[in-house]
Backbone as a printed PyTorch tensor [residue, N CA C, xyz], in Angstrom:
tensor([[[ -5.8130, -37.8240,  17.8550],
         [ -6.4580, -36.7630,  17.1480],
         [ -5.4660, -36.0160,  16.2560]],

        [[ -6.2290, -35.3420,  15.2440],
         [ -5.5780, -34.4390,  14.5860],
         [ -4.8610, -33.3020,  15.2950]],

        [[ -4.1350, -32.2400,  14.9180],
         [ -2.8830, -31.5440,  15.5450],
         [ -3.8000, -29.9520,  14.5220]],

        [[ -4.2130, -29.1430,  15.2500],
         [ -4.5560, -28.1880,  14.2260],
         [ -2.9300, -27.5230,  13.3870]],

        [[ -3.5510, -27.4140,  12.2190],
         [ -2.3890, -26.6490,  11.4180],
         [ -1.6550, -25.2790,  12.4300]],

        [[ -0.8430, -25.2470,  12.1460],
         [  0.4770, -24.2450,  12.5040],
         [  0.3040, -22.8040,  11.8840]],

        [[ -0.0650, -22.0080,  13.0880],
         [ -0.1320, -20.3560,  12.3270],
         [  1.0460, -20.1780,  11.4590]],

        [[  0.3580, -19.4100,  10.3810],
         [  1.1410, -18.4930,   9.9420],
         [  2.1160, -17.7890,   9.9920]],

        [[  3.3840, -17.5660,  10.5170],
         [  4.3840, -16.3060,  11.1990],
         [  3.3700, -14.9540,  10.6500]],

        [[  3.5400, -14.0980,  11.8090],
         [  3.1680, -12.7490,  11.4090],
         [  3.8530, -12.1460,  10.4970]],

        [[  3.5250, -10.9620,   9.8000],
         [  4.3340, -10.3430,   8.9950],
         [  4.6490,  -9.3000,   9.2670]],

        [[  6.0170,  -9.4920,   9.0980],
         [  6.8870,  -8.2460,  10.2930],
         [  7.0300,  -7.0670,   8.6620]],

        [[  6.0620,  -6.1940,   8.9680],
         [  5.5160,  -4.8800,   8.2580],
         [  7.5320,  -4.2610,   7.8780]],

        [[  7.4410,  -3.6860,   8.9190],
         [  8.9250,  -3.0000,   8.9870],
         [  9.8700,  -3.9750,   8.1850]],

        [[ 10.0780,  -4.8780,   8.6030],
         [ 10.8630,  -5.5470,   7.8100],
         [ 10.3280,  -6.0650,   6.3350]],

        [[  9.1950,  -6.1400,   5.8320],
         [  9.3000,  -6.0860,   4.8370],
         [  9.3690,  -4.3780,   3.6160]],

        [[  8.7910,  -3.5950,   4.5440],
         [  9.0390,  -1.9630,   3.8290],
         [ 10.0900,  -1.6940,   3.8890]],

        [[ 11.0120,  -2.4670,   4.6990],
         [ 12.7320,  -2.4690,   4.4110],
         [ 12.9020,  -2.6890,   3.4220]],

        [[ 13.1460,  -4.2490,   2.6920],
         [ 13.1660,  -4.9860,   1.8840],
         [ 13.0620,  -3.8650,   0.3660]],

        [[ 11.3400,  -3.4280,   0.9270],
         [ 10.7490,  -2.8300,  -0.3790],
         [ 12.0820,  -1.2870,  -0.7330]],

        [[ 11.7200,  -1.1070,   0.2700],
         [ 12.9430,  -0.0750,  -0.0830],
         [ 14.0550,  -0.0020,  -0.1840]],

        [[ 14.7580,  -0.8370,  -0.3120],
         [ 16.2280,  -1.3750,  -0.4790],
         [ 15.8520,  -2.1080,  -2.2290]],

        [[ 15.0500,  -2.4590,  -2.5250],
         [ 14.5070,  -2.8940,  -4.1650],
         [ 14.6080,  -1.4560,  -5.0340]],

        [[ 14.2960,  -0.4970,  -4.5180],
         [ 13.4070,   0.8090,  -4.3940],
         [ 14.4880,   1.6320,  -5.1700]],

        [[ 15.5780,   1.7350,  -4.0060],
         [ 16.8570,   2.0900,  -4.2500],
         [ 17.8590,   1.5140,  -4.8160]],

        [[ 17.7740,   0.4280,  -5.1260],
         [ 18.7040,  -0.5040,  -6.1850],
         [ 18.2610,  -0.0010,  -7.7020]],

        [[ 16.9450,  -0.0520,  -7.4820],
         [ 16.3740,   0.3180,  -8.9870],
         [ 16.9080,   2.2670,  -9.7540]],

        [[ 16.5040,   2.6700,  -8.3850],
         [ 16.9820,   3.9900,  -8.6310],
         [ 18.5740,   4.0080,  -9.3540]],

        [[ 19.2340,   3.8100,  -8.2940],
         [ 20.7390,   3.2810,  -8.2390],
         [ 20.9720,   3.3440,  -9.8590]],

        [[ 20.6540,   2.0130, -10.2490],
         [ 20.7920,   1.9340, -11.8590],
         [ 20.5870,   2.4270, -12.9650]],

        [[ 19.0800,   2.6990, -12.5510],
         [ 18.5940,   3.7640, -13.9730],
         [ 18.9990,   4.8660, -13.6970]],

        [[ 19.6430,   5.6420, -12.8430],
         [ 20.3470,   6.6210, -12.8510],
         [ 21.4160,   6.8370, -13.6170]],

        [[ 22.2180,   5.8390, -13.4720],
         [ 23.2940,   5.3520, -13.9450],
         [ 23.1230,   5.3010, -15.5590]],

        [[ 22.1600,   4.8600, -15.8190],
         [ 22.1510,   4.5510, -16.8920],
         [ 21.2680,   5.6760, -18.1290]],

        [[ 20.7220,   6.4640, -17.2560],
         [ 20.2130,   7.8320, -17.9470],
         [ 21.0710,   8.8780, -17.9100]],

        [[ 22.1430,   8.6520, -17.2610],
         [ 23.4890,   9.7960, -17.2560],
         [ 24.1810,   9.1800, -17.9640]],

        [[ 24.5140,   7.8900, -18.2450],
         [ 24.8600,   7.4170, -19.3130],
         [ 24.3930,   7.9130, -21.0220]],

        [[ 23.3130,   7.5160, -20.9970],
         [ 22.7650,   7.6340, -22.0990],
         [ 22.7780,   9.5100, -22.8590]],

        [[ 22.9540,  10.2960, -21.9300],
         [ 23.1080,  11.4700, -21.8570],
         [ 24.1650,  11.7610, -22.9220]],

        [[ 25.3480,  10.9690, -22.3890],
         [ 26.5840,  11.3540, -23.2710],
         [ 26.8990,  10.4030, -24.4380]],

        [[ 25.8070,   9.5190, -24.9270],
         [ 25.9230,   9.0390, -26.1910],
         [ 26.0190,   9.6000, -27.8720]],

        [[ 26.8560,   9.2480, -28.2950],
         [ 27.2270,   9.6680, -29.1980],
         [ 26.7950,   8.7980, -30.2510]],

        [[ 25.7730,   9.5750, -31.4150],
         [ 24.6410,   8.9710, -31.9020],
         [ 26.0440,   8.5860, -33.0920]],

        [[ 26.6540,   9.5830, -33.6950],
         [ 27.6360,   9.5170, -34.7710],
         [ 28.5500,   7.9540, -34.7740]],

        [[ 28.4510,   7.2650, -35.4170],
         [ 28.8530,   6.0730, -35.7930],
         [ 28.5160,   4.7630, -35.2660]],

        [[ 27.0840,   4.9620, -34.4110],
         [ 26.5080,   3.8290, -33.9970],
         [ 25.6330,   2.7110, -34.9050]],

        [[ 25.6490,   2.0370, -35.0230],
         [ 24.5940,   1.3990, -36.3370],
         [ 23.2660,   1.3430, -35.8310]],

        [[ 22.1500,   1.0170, -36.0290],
         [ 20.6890,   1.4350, -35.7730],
         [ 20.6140,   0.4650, -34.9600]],

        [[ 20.9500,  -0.6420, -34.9060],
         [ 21.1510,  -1.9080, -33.6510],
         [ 21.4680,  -1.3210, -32.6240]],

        [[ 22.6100,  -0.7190, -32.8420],
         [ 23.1020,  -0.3800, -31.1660],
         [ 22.3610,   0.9640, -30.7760]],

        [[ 22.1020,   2.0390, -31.7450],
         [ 21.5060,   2.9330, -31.2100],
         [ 19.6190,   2.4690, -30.3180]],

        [[ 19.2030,   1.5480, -30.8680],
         [ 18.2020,   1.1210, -30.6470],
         [ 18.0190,   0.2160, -29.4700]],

        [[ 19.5460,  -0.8340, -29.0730],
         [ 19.6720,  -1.1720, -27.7320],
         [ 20.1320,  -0.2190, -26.8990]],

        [[ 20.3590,   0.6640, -27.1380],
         [ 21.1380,   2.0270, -25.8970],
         [ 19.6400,   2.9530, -25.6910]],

        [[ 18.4820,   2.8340, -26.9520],
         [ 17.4620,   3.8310, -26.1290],
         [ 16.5060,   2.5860, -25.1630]],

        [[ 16.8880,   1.5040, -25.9150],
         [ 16.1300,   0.7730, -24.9910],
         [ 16.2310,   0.9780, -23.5790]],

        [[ 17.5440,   1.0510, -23.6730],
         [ 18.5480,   0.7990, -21.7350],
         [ 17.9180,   1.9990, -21.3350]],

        [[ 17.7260,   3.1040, -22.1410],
         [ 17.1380,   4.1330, -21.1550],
         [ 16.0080,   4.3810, -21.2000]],

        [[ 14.7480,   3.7890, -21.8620],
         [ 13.4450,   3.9610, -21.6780],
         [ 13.4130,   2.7000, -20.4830]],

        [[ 13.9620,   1.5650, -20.1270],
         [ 13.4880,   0.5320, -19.1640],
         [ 13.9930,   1.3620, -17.7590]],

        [[ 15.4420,   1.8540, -17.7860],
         [ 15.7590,   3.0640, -16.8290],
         [ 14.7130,   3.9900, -16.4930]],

        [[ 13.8230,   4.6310, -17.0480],
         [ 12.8460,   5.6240, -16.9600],
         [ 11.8390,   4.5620, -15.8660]],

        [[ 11.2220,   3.3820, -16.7070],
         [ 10.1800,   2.7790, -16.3470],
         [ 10.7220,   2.0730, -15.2880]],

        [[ 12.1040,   1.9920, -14.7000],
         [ 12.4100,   1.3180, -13.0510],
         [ 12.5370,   2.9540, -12.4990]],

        [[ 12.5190,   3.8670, -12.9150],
         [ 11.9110,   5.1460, -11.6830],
         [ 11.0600,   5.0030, -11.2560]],

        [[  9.8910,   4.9140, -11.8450],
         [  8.6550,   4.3330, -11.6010],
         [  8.2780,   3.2260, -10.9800]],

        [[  8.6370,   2.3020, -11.6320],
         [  8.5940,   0.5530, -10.4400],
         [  9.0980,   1.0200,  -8.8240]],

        [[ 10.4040,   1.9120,  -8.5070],
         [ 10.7620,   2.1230,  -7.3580],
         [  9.5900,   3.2730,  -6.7920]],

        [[  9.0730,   4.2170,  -6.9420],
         [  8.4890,   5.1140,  -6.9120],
         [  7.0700,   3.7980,  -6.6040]],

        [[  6.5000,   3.0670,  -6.8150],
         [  5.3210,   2.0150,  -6.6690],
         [  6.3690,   1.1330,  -5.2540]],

        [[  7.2360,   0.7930,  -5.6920],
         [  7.7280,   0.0350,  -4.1330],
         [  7.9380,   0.7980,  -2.5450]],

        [[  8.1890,   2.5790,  -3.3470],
         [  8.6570,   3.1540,  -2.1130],
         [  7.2160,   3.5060,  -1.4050]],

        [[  6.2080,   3.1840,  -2.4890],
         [  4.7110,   3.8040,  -2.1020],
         [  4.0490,   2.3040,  -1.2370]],

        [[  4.4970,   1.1470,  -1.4550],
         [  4.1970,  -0.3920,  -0.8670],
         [  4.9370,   0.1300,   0.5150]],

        [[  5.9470,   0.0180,   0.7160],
         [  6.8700,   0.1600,   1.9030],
         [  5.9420,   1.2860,   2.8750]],

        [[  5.7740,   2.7420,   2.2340],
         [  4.9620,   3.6730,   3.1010],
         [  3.7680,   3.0920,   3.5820]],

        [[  3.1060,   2.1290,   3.2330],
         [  1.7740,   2.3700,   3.2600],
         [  2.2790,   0.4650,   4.3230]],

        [[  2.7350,  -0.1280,   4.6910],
         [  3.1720,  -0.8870,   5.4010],
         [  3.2680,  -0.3290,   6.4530]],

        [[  4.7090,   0.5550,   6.5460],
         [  4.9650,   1.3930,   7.7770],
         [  3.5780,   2.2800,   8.2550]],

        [[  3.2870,   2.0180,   7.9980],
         [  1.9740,   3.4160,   8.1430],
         [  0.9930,   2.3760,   8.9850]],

        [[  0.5010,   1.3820,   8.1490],
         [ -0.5950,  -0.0160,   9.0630],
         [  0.2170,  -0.2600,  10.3930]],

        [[  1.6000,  -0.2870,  10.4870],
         [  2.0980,  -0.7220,  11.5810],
         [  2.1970,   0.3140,  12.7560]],

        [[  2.7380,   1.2510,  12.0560],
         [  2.5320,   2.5900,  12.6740],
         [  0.6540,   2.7160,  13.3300]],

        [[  0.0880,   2.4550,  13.0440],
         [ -1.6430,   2.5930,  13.3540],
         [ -1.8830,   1.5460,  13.8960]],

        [[ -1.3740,   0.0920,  13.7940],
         [ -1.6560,  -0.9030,  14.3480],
         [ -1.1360,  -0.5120,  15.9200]],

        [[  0.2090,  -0.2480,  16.2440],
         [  0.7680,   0.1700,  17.3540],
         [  0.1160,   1.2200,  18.1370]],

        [[ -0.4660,   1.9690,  17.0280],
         [ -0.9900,   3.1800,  18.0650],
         [ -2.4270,   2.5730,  18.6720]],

        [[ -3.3920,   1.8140,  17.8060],
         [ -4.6220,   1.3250,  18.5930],
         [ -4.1190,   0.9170,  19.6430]],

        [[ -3.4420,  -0.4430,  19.7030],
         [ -2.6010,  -1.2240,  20.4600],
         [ -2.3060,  -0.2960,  22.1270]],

        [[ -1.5010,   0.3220,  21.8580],
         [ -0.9180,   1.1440,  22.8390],
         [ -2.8760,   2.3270,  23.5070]],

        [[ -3.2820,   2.7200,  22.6390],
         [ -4.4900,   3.4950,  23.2320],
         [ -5.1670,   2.7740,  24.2270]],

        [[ -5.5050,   1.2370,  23.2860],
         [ -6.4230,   0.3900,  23.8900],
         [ -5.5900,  -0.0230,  25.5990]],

        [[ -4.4490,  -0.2650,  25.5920],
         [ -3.8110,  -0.3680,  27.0520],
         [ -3.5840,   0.4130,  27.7290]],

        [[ -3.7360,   1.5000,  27.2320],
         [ -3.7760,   2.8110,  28.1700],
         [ -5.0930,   2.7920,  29.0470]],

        [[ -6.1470,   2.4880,  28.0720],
         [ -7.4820,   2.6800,  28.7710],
         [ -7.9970,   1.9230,  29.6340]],

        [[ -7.2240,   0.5630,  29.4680],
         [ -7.2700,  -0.3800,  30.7200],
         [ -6.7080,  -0.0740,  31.8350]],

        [[ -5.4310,   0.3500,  31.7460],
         [ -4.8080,   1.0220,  32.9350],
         [ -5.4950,   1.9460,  33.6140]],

        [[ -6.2930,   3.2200,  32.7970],
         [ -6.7930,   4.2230,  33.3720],
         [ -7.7920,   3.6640,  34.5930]]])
């Protein structure tokens, strides 16, 4: 006979809202970096090329605040199912015990 297919691995919640938030903070990390950068640019003798790749670097900086700010909101809302998954979990065995 056939062999039924092989579950899935579960998905370990925590460990992936890790993940998400370690993305989260890398992103931060940089565009930080790079909007304190851009801060102290000195528009005087740049040619319109470079001034135009340096606002780039800091409008994509702006828009990874945001991408992290959407990952740190994936990660919460993970921890949170697991967090609620555990608590049914734990209620429901309580009430057997009782």
């Amino acid at each position: 006979g056939q062999r039924p297919a092989p579950k899935p691995p579960k998905l370990d919640r925590v460990a992936v809202a890790f993940r998400f938030e370690l993305q989260a903070l890398d992103l931060r990390l940089r565009a930080g970096r790079v909007v304190e950068a851009g801060k102290h640019l000195t528009v005087a003798g740049m040619t319109t090329e470079e001034l135009d790749r340096a606002l780039g670097h800091v409008a994509s900086a702006h828009d990874d605040f945001a991408r992290a700010a959407i990952l740190e909101g994936v990660a919460d809302g993970l921890r949170e199912r697991d967090y609620n998954k555990r608590e049914k979990r734990d209620a429901s065995q309580n009430a057997r015990v009782a």
